[in-house]
C-alpha positions as CSV (number, residue, x, y, z in Angstrom):
1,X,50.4,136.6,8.3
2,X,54.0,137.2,10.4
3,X,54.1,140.3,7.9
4,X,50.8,142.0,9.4
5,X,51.2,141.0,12.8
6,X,55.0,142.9,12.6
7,X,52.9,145.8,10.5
8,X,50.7,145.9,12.7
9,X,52.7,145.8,16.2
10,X,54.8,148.6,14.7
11,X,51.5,150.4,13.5
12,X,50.7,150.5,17.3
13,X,54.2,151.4,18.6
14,X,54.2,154.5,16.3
15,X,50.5,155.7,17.4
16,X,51.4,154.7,21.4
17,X,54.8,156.8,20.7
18,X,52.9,160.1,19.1
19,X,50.4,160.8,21.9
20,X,52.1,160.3,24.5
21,X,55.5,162.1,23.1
22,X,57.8,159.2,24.0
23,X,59.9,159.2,21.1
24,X,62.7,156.7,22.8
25,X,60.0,154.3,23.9
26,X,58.5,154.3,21.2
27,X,61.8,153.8,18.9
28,X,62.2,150.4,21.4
29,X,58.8,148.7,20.6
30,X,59.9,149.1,16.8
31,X,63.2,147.7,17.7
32,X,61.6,144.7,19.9
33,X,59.4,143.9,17.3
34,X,62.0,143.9,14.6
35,X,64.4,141.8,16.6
36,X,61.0,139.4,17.2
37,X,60.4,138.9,13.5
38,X,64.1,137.8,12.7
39,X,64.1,135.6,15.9
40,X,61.6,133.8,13.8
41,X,62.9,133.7,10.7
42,X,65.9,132.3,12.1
43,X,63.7,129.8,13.8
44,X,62.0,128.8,10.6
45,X,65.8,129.0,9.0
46,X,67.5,126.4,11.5
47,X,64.2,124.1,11.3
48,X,64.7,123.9,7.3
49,X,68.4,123.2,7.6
50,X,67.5,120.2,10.1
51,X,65.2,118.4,8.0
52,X,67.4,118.9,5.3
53,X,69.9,116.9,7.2
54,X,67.4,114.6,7.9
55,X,66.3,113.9,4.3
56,X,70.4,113.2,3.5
57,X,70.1,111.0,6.5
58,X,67.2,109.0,5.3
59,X,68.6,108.7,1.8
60,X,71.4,107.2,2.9
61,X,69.6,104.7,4.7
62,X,70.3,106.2,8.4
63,X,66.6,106.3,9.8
64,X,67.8,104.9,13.7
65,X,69.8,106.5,16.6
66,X,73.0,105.3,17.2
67,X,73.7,102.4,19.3
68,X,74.3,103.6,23.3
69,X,77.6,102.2,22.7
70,X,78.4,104.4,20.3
71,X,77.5,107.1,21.6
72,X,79.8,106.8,24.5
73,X,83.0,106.8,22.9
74,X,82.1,111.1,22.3
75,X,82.3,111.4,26.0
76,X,85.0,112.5,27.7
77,X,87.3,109.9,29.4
78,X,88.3,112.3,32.4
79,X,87.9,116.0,33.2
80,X,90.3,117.2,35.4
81,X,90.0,117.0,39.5
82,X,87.0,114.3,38.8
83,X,87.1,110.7,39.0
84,X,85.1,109.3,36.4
85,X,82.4,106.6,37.0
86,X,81.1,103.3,34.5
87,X,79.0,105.2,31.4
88,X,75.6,103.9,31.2
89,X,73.3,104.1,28.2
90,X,70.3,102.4,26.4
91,X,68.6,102.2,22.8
92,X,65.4,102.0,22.1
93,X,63.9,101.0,18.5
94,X,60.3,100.8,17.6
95,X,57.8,101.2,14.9
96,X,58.2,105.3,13.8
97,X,60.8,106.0,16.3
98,X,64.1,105.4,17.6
99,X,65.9,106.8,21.0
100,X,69.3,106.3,22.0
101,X,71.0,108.2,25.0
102,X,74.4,107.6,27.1
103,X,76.0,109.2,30.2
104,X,78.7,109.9,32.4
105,X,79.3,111.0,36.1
106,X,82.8,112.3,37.5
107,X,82.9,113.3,41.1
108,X,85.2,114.3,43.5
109,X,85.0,115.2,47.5
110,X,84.6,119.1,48.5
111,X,86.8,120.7,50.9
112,X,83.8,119.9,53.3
113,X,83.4,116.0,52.5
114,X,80.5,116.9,50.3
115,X,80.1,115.3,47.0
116,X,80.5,117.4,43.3
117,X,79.6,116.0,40.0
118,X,79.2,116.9,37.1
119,X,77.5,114.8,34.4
120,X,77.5,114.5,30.9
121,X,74.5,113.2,28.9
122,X,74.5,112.2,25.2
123,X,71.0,111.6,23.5
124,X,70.3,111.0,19.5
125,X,66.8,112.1,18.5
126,X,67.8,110.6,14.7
127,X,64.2,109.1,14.1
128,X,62.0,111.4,17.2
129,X,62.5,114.8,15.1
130,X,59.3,116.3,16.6
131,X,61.0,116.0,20.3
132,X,64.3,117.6,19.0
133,X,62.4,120.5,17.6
134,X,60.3,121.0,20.5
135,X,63.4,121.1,22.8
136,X,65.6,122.9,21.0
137,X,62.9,126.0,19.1
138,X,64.2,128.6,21.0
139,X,67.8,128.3,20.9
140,X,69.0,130.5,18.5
141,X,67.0,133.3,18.9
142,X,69.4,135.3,21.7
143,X,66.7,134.4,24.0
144,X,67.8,135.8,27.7
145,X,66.2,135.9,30.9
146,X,67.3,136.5,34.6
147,X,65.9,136.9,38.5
148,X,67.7,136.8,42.0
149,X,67.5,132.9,41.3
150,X,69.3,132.5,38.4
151,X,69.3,133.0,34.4
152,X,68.7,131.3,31.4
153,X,69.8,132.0,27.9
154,X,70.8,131.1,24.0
155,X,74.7,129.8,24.2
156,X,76.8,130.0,21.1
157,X,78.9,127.3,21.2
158,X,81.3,129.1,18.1
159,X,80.6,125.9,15.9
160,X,78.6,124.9,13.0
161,X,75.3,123.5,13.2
162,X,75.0,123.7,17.1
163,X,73.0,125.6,18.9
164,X,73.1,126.4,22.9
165,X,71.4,126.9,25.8
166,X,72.6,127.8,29.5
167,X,71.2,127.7,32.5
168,X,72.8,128.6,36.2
169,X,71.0,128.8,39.4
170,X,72.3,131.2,41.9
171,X,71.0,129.8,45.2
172,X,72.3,126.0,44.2
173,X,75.1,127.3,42.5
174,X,74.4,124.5,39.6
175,X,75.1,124.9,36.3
176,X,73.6,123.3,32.9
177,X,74.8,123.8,29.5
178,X,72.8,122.4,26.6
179,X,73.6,121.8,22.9
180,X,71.8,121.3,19.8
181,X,73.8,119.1,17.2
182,X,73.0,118.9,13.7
183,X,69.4,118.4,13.9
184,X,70.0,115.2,15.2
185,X,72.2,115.4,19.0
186,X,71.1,116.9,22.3
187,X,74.4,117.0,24.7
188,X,74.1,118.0,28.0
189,X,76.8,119.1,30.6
190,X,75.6,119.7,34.7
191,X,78.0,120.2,37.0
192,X,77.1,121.1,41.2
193,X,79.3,123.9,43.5
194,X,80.1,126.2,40.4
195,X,80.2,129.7,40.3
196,X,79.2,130.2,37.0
197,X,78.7,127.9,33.7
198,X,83.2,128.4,32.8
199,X,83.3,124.7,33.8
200,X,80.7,123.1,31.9
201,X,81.6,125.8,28.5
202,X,85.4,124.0,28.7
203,X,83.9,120.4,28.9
204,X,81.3,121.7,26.0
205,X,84.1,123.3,24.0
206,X,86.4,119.7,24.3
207,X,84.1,117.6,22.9
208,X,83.7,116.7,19.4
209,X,80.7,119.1,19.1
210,X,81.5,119.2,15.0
211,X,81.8,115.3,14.0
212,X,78.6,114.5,16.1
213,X,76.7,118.0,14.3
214,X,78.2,116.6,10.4
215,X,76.2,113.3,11.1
């Protein structure tokens, strides 16, 4: 079926391309279409490789999330020019599915007396697959979009098994970076008064992105 959907989208690019003589548009539609196709296939690709992990998981008997507590000790202790606060966290287990998430908040005062944060947010989606997926479908397929307001698009993180996504807002000047980790991890990093995402990359980047993605 994806084969005569792509056949057929580039069917209709060629035909729009030939009567109206615009040989470069035309040559783009074929492209978009192209680059659509292998957005799924890498989709479909990354989806495999998770469950895969997830079989080795079950096999091994690791079918929960990992205890809150645990979780905290991958957050970062202190990020420079912040003041960390207490971690918080919970775990939930029942019947068919198992949550676990922890955070973080480090502030500091603004030249201003206003308050920045940033906040760092740990969640394992070991035994709620169907929620990772849904969250995370898009992130590999170079996916970009942006306005007056802000943008939003794929992040490559440079590291196996993890997958990005960033988000800044132009008007709040708020930024979000997102990570995928092995099927399993979704780690979050927001941080208020930036000028772009460089802060929350460097606090991505320090973590340890590949031991939480190998689990």
């Amino acid at each position: 079926m994806k084969y005569l959907i792509v056949g057929f989208s580039v069917t209709a690019a060629l035909l729009t391309g030939s009567c109206g003589g615009k040989v470069d548009e035309m040559r783009q539609a074929v492209q978009n279409v192209k680059e659509l196709s292998k957005a799924g296939e890498n989709m479909e690709k990354a989806n495999q490789a998770n469950e895969a992990k997830r079989e080795e998981r079950r096999k091994r008997g690791d079918t929960l999330a990992m205890p809150y507590q645990e979780l905290q000790k991958y957050l970062p202790e202190s990020i420079s020019g912040y003041t960390p606060q207490d971690p918080s966290g919970s775990t939930m287990n029942m019947t068919g599915m198992s949550y676990s998430t922890s955070s973080r908040r480090y502030t500091k005062s603004a030249a201003d007396g206003a308050e920045e944060s940033v906040e760092v947010t740990i969640i394992d989606y070991n035994a709620s697959s169907e929620l990772y997926t849904g969250m995370t479908a898009l992130w590999g397929t170079n996916f970009s979009m942006e306005d007056q307001n802000g943008y939003q698009r794929s992040y490559d993180a440079g590291v196996k098994d993890v997958a990005g996504w960033e988000h800044y807002d132009k008007q709040n000047k708020s930024s979000d970076i997102t990570t995928a980790l092995g099927g399993r991890f979704i780690l979050t990093v927001k941080a208020t008064a930036q000028p772009n995402n460089d802060l929350a990359k460097s606090i991505v980047k320090s973590m340890k992105l590949s031991e939480l993605a190998a689990k």
